[in-house]
Residue frames as a rotation matrix with the C-alpha (Angstrom) as fourth column:
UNK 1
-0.141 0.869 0.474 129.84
-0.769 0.205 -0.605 178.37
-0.623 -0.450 0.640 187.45
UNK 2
-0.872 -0.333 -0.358 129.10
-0.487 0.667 0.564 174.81
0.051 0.666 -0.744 186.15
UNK 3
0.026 0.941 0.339 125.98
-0.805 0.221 -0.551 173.61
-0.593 -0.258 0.762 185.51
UNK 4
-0.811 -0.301 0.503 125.00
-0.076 0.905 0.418 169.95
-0.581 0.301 -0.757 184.04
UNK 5
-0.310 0.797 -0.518 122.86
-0.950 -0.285 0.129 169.47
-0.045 0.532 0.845 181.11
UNK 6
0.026 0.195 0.980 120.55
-0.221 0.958 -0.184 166.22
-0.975 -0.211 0.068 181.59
UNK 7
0.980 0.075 0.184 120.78
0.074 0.720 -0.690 164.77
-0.184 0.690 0.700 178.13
UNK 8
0.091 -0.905 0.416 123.75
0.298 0.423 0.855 163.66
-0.950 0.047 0.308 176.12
UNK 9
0.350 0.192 0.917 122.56
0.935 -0.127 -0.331 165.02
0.053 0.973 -0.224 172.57
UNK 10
-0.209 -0.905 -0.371 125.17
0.829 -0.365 0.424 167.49
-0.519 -0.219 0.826 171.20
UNK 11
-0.262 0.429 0.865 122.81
0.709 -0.522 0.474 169.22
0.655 0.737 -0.167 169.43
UNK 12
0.867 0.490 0.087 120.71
0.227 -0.546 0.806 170.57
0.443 -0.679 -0.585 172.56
UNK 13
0.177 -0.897 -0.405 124.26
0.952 0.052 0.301 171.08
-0.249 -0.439 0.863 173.55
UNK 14
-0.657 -0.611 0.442 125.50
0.735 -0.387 0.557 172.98
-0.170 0.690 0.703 171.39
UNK 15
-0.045 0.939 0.342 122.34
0.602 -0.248 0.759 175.30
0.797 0.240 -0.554 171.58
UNK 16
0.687 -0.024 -0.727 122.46
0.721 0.151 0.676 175.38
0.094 -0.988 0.121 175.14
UNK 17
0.236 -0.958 -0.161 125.64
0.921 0.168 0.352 176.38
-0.310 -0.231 0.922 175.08
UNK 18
-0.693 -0.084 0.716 125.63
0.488 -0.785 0.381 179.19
0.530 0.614 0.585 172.70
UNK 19
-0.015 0.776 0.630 122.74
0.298 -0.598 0.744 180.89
0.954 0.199 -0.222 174.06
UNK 20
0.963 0.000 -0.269 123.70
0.261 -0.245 0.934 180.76
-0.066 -0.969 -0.236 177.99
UNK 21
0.047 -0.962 0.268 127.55
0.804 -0.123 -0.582 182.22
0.593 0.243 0.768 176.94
UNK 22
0.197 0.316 0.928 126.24
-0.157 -0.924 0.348 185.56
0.968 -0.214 -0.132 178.77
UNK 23
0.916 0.375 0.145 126.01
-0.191 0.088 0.978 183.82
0.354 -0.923 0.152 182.18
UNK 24
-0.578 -0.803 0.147 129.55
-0.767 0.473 -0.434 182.58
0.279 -0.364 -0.889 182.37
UNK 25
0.533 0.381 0.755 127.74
-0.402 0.900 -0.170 179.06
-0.744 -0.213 0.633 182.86
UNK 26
-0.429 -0.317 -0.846 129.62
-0.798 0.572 0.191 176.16
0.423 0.757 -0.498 181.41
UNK 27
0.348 0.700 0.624 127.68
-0.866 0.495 -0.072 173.94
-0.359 -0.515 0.778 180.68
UNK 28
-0.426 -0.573 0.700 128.40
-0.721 0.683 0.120 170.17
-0.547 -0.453 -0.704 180.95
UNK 29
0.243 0.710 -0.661 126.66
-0.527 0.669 0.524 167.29
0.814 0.221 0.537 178.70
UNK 30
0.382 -0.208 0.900 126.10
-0.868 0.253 0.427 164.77
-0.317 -0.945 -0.084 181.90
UNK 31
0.798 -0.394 -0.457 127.72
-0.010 0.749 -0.663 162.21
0.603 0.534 0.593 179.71
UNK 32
0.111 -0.987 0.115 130.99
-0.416 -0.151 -0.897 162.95
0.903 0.052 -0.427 180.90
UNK 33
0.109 0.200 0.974 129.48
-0.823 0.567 -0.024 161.36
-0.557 -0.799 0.227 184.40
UNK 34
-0.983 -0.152 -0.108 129.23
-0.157 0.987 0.042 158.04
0.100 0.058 -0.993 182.73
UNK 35
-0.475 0.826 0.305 125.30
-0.456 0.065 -0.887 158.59
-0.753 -0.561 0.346 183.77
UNK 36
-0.753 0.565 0.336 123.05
0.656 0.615 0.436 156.15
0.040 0.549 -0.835 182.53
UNK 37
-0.704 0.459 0.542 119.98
0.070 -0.715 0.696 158.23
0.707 0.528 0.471 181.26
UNK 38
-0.517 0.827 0.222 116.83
-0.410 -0.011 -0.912 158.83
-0.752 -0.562 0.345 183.92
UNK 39
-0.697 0.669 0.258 114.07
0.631 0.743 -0.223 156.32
-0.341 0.008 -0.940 183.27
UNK 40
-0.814 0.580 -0.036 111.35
-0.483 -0.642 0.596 158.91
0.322 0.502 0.802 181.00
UNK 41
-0.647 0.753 -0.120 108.40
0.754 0.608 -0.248 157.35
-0.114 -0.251 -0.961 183.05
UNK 42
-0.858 0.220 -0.464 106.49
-0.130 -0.967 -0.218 160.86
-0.497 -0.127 0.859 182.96
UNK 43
-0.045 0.817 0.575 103.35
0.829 0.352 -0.435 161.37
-0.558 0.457 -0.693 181.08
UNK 44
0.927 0.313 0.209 104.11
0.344 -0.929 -0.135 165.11
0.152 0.197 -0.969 180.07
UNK 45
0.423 -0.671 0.609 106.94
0.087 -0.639 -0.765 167.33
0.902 0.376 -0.211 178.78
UNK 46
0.172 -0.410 0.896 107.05
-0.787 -0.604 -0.126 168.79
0.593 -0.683 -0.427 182.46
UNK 47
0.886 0.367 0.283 106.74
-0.462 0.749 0.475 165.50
-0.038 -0.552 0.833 184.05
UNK 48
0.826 -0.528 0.198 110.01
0.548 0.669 -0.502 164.27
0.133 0.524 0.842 182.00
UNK 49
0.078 -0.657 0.749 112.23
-0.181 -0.749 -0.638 167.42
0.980 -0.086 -0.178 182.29
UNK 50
0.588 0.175 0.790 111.33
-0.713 -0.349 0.608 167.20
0.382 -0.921 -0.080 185.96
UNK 51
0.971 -0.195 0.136 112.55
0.170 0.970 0.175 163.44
-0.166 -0.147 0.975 186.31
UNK 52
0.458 -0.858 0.232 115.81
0.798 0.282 -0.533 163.92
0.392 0.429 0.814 184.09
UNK 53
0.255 -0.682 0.685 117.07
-0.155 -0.728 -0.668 167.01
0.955 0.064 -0.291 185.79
UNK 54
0.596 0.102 0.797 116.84
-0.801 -0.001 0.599 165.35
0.061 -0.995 0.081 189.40
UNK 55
0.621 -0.700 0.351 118.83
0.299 0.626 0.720 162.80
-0.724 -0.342 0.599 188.48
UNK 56
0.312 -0.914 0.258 121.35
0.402 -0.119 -0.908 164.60
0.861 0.387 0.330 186.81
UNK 57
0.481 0.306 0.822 121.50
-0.325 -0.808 0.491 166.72
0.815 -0.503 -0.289 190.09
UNK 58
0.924 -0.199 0.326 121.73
-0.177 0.532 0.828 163.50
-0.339 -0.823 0.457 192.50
UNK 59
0.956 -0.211 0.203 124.38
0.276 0.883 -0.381 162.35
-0.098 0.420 0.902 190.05
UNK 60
-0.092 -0.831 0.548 126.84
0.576 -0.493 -0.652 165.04
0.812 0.255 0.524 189.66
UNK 61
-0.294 -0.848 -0.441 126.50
0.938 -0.345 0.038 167.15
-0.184 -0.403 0.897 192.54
UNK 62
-0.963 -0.164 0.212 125.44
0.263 -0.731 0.630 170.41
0.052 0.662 0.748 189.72
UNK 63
0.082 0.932 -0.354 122.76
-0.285 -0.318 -0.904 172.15
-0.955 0.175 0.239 189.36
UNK 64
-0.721 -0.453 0.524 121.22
0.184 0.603 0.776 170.95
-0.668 0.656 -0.351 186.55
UNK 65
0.045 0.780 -0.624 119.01
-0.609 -0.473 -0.636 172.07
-0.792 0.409 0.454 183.16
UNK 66
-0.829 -0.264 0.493 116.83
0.097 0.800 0.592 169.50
-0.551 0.539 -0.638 181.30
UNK 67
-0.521 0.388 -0.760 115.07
-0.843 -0.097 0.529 169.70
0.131 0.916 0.378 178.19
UNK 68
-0.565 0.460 0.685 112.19
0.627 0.779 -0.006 167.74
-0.536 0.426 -0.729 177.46
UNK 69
-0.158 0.513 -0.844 110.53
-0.531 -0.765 -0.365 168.80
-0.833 0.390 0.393 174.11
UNK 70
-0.528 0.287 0.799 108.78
0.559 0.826 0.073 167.03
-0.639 0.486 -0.597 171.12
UNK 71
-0.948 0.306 -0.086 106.99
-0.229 -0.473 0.850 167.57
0.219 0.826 0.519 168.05
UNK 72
-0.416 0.780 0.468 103.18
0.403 0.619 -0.674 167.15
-0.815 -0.092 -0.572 168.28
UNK 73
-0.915 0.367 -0.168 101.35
-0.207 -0.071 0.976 167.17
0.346 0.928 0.141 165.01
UNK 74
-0.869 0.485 0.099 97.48
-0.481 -0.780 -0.401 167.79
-0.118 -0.396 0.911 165.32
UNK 75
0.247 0.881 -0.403 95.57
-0.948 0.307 0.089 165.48
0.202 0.360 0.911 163.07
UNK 76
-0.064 -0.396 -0.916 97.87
0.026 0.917 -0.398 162.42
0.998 -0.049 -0.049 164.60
UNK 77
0.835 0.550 -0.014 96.21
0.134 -0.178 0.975 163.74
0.533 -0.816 -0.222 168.16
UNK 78
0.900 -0.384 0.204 99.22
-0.423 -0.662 0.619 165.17
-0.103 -0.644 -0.758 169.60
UNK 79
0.531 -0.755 0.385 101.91
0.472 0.641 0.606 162.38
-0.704 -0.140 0.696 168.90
UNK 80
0.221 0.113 -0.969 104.34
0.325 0.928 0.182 161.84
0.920 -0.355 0.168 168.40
UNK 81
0.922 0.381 0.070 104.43
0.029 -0.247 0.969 163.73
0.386 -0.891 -0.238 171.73
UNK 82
0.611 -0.613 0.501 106.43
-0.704 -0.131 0.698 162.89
-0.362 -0.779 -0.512 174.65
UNK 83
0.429 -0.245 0.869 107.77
0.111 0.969 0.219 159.98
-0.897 0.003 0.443 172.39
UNK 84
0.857 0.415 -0.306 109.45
-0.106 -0.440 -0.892 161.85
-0.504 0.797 -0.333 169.82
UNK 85
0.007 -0.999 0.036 112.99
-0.998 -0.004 0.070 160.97
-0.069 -0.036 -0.997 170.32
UNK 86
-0.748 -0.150 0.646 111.93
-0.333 0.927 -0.170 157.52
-0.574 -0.343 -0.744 170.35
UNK 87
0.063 0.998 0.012 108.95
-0.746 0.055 -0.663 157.51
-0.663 0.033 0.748 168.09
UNK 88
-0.024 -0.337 -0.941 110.61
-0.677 0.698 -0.233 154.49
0.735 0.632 -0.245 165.36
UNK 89
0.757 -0.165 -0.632 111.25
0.480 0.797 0.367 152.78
0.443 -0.582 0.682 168.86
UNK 90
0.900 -0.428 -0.075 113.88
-0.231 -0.616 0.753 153.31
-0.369 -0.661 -0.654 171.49
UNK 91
-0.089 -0.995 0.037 117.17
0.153 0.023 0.988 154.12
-0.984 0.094 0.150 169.68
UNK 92
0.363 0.089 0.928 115.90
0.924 0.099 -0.370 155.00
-0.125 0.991 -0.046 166.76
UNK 93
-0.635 -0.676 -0.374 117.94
0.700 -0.708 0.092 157.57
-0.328 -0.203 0.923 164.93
UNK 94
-0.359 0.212 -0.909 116.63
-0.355 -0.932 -0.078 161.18
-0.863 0.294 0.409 163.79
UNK 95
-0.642 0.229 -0.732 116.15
-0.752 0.003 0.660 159.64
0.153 0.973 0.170 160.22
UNK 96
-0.732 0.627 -0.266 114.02
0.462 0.744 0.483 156.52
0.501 0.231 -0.834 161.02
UNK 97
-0.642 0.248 -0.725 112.43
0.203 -0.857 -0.473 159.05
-0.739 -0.451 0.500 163.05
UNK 98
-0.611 -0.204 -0.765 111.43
-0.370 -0.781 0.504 161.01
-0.700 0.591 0.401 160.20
UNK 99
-0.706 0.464 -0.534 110.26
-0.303 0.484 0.821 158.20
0.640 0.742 -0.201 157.98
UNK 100
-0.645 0.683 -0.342 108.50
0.761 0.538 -0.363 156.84
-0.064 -0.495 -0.867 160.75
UNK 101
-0.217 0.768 -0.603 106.09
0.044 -0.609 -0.792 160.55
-0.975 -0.198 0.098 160.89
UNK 102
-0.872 -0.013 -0.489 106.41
-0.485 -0.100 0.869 160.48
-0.060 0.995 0.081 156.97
UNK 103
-0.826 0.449 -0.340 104.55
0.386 0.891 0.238 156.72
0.409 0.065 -0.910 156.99
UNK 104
-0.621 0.667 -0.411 101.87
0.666 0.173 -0.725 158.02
-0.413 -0.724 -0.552 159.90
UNK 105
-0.085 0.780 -0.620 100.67
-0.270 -0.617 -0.739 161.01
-0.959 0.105 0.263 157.45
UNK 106
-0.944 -0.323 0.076 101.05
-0.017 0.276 0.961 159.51
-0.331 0.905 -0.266 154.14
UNK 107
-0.160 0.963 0.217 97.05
0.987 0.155 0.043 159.34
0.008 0.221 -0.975 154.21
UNK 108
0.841 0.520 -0.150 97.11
0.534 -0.841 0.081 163.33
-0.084 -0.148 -0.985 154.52
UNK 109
0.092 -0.355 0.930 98.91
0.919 -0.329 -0.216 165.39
0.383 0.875 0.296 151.56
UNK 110
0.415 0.672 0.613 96.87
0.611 -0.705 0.359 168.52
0.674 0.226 -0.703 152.20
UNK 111
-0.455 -0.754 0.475 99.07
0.279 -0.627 -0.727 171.34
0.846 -0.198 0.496 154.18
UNK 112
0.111 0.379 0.919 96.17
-0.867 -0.415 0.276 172.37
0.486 -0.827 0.282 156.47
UNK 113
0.726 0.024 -0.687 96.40
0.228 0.935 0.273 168.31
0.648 -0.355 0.673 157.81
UNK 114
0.153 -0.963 -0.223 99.85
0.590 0.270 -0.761 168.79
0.793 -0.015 0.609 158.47
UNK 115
0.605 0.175 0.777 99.53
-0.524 -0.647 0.554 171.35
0.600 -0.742 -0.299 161.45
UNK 116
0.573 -0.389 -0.721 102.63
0.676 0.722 0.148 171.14
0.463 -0.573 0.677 164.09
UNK 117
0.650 -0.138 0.747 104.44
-0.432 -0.876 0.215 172.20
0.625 -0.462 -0.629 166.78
UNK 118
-0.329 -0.434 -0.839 107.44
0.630 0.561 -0.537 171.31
0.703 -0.705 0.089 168.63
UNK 119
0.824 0.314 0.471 107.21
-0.251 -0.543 0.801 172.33
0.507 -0.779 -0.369 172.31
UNK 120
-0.258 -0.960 -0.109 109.98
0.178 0.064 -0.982 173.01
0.949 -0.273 0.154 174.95
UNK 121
0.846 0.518 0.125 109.83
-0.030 -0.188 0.982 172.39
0.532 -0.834 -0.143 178.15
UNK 122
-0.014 -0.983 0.184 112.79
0.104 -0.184 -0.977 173.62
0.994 0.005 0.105 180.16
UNK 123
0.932 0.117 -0.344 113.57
0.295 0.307 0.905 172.73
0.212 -0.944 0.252 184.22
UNK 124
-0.282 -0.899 0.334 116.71
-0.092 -0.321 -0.943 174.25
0.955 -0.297 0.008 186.18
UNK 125
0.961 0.242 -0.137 116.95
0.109 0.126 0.986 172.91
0.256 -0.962 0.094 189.89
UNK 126
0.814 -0.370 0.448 119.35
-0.491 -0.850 0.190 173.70
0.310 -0.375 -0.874 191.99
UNK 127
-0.757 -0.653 0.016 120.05
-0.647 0.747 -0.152 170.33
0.087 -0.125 -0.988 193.85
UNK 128
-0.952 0.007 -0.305 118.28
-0.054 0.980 0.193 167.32
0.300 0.200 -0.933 193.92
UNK 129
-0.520 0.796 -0.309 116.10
0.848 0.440 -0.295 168.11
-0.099 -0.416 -0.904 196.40
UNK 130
-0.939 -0.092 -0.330 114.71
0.060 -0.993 0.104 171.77
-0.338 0.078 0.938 195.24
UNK 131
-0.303 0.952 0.036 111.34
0.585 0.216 -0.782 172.18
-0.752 -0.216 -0.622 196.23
UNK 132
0.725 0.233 -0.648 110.85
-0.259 -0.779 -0.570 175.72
-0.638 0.582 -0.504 193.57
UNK 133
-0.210 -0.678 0.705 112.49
0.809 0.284 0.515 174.40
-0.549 0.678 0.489 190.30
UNK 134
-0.036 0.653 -0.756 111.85
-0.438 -0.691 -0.575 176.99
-0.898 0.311 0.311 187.85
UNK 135
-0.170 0.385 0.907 109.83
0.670 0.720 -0.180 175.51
-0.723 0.577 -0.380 185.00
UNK 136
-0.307 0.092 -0.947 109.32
-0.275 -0.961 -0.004 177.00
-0.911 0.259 0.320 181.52
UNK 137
-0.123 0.566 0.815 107.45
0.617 0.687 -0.384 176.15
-0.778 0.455 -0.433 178.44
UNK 138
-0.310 0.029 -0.950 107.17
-0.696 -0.688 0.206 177.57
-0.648 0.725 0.233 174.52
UNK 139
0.308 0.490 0.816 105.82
0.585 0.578 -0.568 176.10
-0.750 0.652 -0.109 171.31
UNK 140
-0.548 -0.458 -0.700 106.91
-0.368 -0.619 0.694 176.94
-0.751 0.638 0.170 167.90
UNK 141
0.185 0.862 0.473 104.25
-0.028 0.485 -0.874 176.32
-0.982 0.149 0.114 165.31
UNK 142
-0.588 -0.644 -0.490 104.38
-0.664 0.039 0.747 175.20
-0.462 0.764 -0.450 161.64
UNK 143
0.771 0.632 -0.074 103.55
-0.620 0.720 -0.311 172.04
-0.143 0.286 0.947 159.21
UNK 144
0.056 -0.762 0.645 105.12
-0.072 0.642 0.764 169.08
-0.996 -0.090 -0.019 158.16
UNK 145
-0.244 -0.201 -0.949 106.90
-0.939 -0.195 0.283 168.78
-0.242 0.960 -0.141 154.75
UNK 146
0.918 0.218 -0.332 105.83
-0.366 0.791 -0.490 165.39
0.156 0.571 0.806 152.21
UNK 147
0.710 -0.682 -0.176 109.48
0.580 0.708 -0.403 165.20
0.400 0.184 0.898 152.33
UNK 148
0.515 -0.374 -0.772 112.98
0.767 -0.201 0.609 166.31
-0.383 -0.905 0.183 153.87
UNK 149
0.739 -0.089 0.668 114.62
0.251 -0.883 -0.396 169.89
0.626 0.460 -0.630 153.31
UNK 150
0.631 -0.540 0.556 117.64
-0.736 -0.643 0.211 171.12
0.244 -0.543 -0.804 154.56
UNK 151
0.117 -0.719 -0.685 120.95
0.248 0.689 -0.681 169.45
0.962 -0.091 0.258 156.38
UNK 152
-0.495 -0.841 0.218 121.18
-0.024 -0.237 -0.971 171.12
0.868 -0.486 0.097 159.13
UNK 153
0.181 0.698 0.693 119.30
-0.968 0.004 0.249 171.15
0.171 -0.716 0.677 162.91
UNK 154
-0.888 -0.456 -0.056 118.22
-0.439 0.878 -0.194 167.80
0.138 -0.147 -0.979 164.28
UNK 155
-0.510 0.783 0.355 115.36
0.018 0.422 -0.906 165.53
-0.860 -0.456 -0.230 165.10
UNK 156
0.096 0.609 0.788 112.35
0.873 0.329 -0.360 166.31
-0.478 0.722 -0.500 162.73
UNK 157
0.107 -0.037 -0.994 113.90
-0.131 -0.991 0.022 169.95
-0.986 0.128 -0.111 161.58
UNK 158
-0.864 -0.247 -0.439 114.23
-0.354 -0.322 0.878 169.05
-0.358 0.914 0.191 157.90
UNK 159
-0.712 0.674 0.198 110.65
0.695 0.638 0.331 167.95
0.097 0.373 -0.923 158.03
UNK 160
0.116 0.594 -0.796 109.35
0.845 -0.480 -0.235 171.13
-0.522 -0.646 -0.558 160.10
UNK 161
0.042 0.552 0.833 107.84
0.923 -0.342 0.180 173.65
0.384 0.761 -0.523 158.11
UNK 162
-0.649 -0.098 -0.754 108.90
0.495 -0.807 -0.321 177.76
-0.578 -0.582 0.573 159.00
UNK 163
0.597 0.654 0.465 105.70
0.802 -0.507 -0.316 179.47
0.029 0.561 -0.827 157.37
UNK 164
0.786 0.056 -0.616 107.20
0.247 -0.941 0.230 182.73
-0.567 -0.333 -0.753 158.38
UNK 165
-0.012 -0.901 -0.434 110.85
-0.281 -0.414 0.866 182.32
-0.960 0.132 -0.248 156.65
UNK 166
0.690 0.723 -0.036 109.39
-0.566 0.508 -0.650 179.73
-0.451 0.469 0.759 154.04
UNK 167
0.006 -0.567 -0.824 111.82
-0.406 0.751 -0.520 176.94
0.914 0.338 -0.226 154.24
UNK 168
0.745 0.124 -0.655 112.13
0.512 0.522 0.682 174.16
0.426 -0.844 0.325 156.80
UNK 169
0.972 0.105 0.212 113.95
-0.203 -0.084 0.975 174.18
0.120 -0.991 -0.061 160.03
UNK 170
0.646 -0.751 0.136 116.86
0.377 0.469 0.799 172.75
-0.664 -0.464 0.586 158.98
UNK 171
0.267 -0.234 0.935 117.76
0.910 -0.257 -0.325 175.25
0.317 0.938 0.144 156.59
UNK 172
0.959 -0.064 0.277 117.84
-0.207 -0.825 0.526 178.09
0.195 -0.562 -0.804 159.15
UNK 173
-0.213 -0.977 0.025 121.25
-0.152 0.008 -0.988 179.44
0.965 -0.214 -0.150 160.35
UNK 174
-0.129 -0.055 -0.990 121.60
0.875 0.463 -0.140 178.45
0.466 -0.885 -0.012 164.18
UNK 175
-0.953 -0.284 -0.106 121.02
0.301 -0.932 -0.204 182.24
-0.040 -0.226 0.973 164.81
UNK 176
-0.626 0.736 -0.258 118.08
-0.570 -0.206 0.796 182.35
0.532 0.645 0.548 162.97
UNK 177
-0.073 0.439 -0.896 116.89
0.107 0.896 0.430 179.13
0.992 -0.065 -0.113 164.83
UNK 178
-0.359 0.022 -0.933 117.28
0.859 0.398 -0.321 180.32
0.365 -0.917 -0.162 168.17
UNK 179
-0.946 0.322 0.034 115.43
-0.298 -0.827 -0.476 183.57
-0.125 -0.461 0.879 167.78
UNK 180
-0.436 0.845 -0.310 112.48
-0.832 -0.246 0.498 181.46
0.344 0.475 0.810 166.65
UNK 181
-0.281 0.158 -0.946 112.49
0.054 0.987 0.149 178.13
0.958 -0.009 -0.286 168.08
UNK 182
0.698 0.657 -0.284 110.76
-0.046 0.437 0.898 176.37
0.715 -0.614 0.336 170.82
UNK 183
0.233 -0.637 -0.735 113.85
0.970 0.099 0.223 176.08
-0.070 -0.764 0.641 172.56
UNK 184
-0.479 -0.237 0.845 114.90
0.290 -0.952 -0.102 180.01
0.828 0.196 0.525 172.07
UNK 185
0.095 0.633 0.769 111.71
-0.388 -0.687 0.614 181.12
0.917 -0.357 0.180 173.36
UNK 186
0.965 -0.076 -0.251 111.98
0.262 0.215 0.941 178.77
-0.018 -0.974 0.228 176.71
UNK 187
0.067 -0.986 -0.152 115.58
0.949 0.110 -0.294 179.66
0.307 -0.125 0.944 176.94
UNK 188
-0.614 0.138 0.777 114.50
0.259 -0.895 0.364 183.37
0.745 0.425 0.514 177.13
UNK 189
0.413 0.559 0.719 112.30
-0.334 -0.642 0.690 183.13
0.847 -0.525 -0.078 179.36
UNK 190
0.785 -0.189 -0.590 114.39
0.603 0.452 0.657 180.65
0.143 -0.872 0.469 181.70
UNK 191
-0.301 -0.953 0.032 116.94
0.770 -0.263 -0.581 183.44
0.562 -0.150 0.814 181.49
UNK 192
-0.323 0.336 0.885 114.32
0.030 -0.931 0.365 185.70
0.946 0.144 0.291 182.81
UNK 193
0.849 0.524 0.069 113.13
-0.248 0.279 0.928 183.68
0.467 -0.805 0.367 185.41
UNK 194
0.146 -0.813 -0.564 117.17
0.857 0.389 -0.339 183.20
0.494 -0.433 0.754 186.47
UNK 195
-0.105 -0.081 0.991 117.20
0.431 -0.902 -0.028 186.99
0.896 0.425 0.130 186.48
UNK 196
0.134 0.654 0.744 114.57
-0.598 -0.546 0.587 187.57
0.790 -0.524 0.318 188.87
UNK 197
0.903 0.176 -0.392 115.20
0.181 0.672 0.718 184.81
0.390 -0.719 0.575 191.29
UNK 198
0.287 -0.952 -0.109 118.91
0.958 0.288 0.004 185.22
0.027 -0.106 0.994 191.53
């Protein structure tokens, strides 16, 4: 069984990948199409997942499962949001990233400020035109650090505060990270909801 994942980032790959080994599903990055990315025109997580897994769908042929998920920080009114992969600008990497949320709280030290959550929103259509996608959604909550912690993960994980383990995100073991993360939990439940439908 071969299914296409809509992004090209080898992280969410590599996640992916590990955590759907059970299904016999190999999954695909839709790179290997040559696909030029879907247009993020969406206003909302689900809005964006929805977009980027229909054209990975038209494009390959595959059923396809796309990730849209972001960090939103509380006292910066949700951002950066649906724009988190982009939030330096478009192509910025993971580090200018980073400095760029660093810069936006630098007015607010104080741990309770610092409230965040990534969220995961997770889509799996069938074929292009698949009227009952099955959508899923999780949040992992936390703060942001003053500064960065850790080497490992991606995006804003060596900024993202684990109250519960008390060290950032990017210090977790990839085990450790996928029994707690935003993506885990929607992965979990989109295996449930594969369960029952199938």
């Amino acid at each position: 069984m071969q299914w296409v994942l809509a992004s090209g980032n080898q992280g969410k790959l590599k996640e992916f990948a590990a955590a759907l080994s059970a299904w016999n599903c190999e999954l695909k990055p839709q790179s290997l199409w040559d696909l030029v990315p879907a247009e993020e025109t969406g206003l909302t997580f689900v809005e964006n997942a929805l977009i980027k897994a229909r054209h990975a769908c038209e494009h390959t042929g595959l059923p396809a499962l796309a990730d849209d998920s972001g960090l939103e920080v509380d006292v910066l009114q949700g951002a950066p949001g649906i724009y988190s992969a982009r939030y330096a600008g478009v192509g910025a990497s993971d580090a200018q990233n980073n400095a760029q949320l660093l810069d936006a709280l630098a007015a607010y030290p104080q741990e309770e400020a610092r409230k965040a959550r990534y969220w995961c929103v997770l889509v799996f259509m069938r074929h292009a035109q698949d009227p009952t996608p099955i959508i899923v959604q999780a949040a992992w909550e936390g703060r942001i650090l003053t500064q960065a912690q850790g080497e490992g993960g991606f995006g804003y994980d060596p900024l993202f505060w684990v109250p519960e383990l008390g060290c950032s995100a990017a210090q977790l073991s990839l085990q450790d990270k996928q029994k707690l993360s935003h993506r885990g939990q929607a992965i979990r439940l989109l295996q449930n909801e594969l369960a029952e439908r199938f």
